[in-house]
C-alpha positions as CSV (number, residue, x, y, z in Angstrom):
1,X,-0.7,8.7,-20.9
2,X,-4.4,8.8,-19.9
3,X,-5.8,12.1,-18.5
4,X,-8.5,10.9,-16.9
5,X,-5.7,8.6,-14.7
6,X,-3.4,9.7,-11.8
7,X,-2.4,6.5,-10.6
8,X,-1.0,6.6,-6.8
9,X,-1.0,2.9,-7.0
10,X,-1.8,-0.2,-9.3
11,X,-2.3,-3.4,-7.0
12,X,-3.1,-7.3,-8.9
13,X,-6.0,-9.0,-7.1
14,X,-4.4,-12.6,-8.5
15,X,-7.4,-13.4,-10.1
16,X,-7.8,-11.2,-13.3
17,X,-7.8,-8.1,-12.5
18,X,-5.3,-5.2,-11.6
19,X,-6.7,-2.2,-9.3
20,X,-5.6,1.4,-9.8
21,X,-6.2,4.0,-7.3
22,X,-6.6,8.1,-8.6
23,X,-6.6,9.8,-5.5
24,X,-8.2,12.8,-5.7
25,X,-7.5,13.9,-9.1
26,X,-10.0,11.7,-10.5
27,X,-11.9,10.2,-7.6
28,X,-11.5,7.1,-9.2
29,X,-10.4,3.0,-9.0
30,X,-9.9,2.1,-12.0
31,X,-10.1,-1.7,-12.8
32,X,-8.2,-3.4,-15.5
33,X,-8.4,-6.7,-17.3
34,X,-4.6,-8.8,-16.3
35,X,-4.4,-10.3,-19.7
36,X,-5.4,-7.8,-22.3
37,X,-5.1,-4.5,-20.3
38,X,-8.1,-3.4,-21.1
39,X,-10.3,-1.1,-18.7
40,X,-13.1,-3.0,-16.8
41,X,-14.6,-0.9,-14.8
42,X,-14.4,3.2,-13.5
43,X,-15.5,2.8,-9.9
44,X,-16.6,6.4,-8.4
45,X,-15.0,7.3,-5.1
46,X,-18.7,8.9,-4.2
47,X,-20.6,6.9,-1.2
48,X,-23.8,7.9,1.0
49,X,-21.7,6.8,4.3
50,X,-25.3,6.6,6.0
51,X,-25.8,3.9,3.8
52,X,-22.9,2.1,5.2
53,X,-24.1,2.3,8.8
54,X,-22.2,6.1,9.7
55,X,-25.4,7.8,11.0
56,X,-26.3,11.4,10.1
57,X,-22.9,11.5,7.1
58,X,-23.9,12.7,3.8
59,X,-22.7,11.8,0.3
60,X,-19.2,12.7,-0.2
61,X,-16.1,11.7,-2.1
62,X,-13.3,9.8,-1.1
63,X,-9.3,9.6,-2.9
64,X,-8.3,6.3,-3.3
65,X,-4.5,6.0,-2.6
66,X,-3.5,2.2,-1.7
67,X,-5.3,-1.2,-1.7
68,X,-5.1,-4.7,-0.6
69,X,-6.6,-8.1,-1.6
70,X,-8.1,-10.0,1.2
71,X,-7.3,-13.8,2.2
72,X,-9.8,-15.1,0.8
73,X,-9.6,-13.3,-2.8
74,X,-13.2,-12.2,-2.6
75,X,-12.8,-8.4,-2.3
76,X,-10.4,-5.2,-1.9
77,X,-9.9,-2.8,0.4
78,X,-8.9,0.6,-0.4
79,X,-7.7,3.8,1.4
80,X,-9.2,6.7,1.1
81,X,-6.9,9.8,1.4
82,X,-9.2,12.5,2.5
83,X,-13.2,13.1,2.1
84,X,-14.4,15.9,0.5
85,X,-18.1,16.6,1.3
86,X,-20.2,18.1,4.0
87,X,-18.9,17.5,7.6
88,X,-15.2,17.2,6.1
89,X,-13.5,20.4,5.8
90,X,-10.0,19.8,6.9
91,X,-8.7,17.8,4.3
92,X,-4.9,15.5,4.6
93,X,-1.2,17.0,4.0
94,X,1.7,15.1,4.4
95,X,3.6,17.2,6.4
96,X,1.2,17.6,9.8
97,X,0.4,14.5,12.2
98,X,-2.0,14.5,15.4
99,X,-3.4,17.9,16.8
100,X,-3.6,19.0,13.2
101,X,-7.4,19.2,13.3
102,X,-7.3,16.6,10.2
103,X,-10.4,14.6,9.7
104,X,-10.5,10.7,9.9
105,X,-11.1,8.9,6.6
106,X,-12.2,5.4,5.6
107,X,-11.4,2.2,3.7
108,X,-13.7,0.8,1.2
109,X,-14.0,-2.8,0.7
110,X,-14.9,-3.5,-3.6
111,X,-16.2,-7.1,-4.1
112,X,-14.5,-8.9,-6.9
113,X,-17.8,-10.5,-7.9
114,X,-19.3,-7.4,-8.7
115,X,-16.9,-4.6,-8.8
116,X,-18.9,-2.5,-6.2
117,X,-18.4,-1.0,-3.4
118,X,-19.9,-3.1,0.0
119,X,-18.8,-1.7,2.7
120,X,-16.9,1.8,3.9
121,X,-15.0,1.8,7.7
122,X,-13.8,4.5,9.4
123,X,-10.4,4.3,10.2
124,X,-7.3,7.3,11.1
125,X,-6.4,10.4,9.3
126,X,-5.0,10.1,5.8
127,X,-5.0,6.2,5.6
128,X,-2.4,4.8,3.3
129,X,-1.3,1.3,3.2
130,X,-3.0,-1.6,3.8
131,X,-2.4,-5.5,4.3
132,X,-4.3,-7.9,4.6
133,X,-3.5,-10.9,6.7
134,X,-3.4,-14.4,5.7
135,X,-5.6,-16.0,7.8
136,X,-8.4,-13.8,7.1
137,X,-8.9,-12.1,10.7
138,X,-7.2,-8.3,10.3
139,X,-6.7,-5.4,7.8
140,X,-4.1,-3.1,9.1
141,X,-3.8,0.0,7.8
142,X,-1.3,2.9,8.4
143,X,-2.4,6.4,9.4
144,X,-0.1,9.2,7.9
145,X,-1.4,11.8,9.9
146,X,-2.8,10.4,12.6
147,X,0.9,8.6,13.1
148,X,-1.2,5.5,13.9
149,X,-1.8,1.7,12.8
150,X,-5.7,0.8,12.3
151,X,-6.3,-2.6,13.0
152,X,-10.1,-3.5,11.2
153,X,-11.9,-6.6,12.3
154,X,-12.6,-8.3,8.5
155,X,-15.4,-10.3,10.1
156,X,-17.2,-7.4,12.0
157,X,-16.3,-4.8,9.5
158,X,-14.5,-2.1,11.7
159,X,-12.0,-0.7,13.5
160,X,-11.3,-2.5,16.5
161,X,-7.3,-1.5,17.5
162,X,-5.7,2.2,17.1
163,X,-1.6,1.8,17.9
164,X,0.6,4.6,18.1
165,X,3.3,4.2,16.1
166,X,5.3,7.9,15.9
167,X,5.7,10.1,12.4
168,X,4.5,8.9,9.4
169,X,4.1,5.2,9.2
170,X,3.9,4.0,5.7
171,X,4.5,0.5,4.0
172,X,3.0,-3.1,5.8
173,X,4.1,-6.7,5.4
174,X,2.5,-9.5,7.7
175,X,4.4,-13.2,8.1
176,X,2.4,-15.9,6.1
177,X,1.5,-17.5,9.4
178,X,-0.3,-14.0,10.9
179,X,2.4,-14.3,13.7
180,X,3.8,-10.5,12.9
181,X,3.2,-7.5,10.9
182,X,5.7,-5.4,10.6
183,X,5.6,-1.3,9.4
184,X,7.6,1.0,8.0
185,X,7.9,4.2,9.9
186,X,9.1,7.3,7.6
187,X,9.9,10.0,10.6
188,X,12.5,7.3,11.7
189,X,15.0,4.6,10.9
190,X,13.2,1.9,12.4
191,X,10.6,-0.5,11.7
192,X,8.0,-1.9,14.5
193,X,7.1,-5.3,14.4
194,X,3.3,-6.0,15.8
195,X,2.4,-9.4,17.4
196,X,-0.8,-9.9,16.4
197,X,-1.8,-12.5,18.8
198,X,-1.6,-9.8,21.9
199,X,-0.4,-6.6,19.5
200,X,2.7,-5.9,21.6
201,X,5.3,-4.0,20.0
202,X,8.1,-3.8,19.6
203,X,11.1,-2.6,17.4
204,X,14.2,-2.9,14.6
205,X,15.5,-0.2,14.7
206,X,18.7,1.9,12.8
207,X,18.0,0.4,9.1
208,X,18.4,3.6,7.3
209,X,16.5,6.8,6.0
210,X,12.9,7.2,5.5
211,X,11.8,3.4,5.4
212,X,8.7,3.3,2.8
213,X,7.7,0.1,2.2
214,X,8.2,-3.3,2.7
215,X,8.1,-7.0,1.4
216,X,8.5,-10.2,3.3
217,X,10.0,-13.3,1.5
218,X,7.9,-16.5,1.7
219,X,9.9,-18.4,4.2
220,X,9.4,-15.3,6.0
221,X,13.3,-15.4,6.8
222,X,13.4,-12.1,5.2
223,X,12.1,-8.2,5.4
224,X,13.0,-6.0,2.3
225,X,12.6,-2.3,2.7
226,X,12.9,0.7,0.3
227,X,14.4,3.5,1.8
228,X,13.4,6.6,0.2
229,X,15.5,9.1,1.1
230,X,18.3,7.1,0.3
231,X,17.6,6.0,-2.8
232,X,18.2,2.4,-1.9
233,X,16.6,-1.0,-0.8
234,X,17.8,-3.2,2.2
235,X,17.6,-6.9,3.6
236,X,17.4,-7.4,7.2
237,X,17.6,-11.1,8.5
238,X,14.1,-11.6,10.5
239,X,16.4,-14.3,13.0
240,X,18.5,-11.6,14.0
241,X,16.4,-8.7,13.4
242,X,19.4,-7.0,11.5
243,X,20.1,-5.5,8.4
244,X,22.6,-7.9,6.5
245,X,22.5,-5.6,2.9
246,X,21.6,-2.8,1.0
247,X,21.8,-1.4,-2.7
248,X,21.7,1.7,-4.4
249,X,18.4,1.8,-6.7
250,X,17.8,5.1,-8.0
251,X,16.6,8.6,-6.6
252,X,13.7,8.4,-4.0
253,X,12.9,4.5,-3.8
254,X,9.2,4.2,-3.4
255,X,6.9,1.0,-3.6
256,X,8.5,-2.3,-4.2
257,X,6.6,-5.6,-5.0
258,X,8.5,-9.4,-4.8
259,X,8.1,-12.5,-7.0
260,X,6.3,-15.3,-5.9
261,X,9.0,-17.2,-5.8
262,X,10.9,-14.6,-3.7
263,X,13.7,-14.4,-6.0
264,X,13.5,-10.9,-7.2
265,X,12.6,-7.6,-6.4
266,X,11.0,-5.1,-8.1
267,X,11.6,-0.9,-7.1
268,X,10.0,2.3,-8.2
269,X,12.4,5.0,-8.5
270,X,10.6,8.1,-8.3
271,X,13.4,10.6,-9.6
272,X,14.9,9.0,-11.4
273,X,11.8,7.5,-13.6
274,X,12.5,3.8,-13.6
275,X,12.2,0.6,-12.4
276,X,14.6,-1.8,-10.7
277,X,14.8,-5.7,-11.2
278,X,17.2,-6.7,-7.8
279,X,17.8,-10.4,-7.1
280,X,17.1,-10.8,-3.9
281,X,19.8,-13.5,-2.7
282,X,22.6,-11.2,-3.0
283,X,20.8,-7.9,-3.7
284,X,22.2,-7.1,-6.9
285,X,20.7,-4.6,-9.2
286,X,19.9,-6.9,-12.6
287,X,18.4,-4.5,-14.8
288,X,16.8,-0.7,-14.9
289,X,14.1,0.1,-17.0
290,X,12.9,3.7,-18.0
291,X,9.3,4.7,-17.4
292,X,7.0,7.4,-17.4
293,X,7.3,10.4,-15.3
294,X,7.3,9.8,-11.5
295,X,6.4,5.9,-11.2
296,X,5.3,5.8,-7.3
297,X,3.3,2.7,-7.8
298,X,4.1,-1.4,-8.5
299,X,2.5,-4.9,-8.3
300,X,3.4,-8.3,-9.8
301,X,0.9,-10.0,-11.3
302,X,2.1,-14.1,-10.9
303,X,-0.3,-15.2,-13.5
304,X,0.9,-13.4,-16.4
305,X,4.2,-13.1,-15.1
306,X,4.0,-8.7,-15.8
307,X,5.0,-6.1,-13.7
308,X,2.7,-3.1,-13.3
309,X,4.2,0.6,-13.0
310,X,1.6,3.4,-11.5
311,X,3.2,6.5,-13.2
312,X,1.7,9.8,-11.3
313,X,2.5,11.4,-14.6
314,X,-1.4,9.8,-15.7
315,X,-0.2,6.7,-16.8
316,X,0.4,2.6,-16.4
317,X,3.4,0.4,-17.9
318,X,3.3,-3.3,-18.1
319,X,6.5,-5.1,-18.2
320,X,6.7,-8.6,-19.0
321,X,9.3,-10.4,-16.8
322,X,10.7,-13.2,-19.0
């Protein structure tokens, strides 16, 4: 347990390192070495958005809660929950959406050369997740308040799409060829599917109870999806657009990460305070693991073959999958 940690999220960048985002308990990313866990770098949440091209903002604070590496594994991009500062006074909740008076937020984009912040975008109220996509063009990221999807323009460095998407969307997973992103929408049972080429959406609907996030397999034949208020995980055929299977994980599923390979899944239960190890072919639980108190955040890290646990309780667990 570190008290100067409340991880909402740890997220691998591939390439060394693993990002953990604080939220506003901290104001803090903190950035560890892959191999020997040790802490790289404390990156304050703090920016001078006039700096970054928002004219006449002041120097405020952000709360990192999600990130994403981008295609080309030069940089991150991490939501910001809230800002606290002048000009922001109507800080996120998650139980409001539009009307509410909320204030937008931003992402941050944090070079991997450097470990600094380069460039801040304004995006919807209380941003969440993000995904990059794999040809380099789009961040999407999901508006919890706003009840939106923000579509950010990696070359021009802003927003350039906001699409309605109805309470609470939440989790993001985008085919390797860029075709389709697809996002979990809490308030519902359903899951939209985005066309990126025109962004006309569409739907699968009836998969289950509060659908949190979501992994794609690398064949992109299938969608995984964590339901949270069920305390299970499904598998929905992307041919058919249908849910096929689902298994009981543990109290209040949360994030989920999947093997390169796409042969296993990995689920935070946040209840129960474990973690899940589900083959994916058959969707049978393999092994559960105890960890800290409320683990809300997970990554695979394919190089040293370990799975990270974000445990809001102020600390991080690396498992090794052998």
């Amino acid at each position: 347990v570190d008290p100067d940690i409340a991880p909402k999220s740890v997220v691998s960048s591939g390439t060394g390192y693993v990002f953990a985002q604080n939220m506003m308990y901290t104001h803090t990313v903190t950035v560890y070495d892959a191999e020997t866990y040790k802490l790289v770098k404390t990156i304050d949440d703090s920016v001078d958005l006039a700096a970054y091209g928002h004219e006449g903002e002041a120097t405020v604070q952000g709360a990192p809660v999600e990130a994403a590496v981008a295609a080309d594994y030069e940089s991150v991009y991490v939501s910001q929950y809230s800002m606290y500062g002048p000009g922001y006074t109507h800080q996120g909740d998650d139980d409001i959406g539009p009307g509410s008076g909320v204030d937008r937020s931003f992402v941050y984009r944090i070079g991997l050369d450097d470990l600094s912040i380069d460039e801040v975008i304004k995006v919807g109220s209380v941003p969440k997740y993000l995904a990059a996509t794999p040809d380099g063009r789009y961040v999407l990221v999901s508006n919890w308040v706003s009840w939106d999807l923000s579509v950010i323009d990696v070359a021009r460095g802003r927003q350039v799409k906001l699409i309605d998407l109805g309470p609470f969307p939440r989790g993001i997973a985008v085919d390797s060829r860029s075709r389709y992103a697809y996002i979990a929408v809490m308030g519902s049972g359903n899951i939209a599917r985005l066309r990126l080429a025109d962004f006309h959406l569409d739907w699968i609907t009836g998969v289950g109870s509060g659908p949190r996030h979501l992994c794609i397999s690398p064949d992109d034949r299938w969608l995984y999806v964590t339901l949270n208020a069920e305390g299970t995980v499904g598998k929905i055929d992307l041919r058919t657009r249908k849910l096929v299977k689902k298994v009981y994980s543990g109290v209040l599923t949360r994030s989920m990460a999947i093997a390169p390979d796409g042969d296993s899944l990995y689920v935070v239960n946040y209840e129960s305070s474990s973690v899940s190890k589900i083959r994916a072919a058959d969707m049978k639980v393999l092994q559960q693991v105890a960890t800290g108190w409320h683990p809300i955040g997970i990554t695979y890290d394919a190089p040293t073959r370990a799975v990270w646990v974000a445990c809001y309780g102020g600390s991080i667990m690396v498992f090794r999958d052998v």
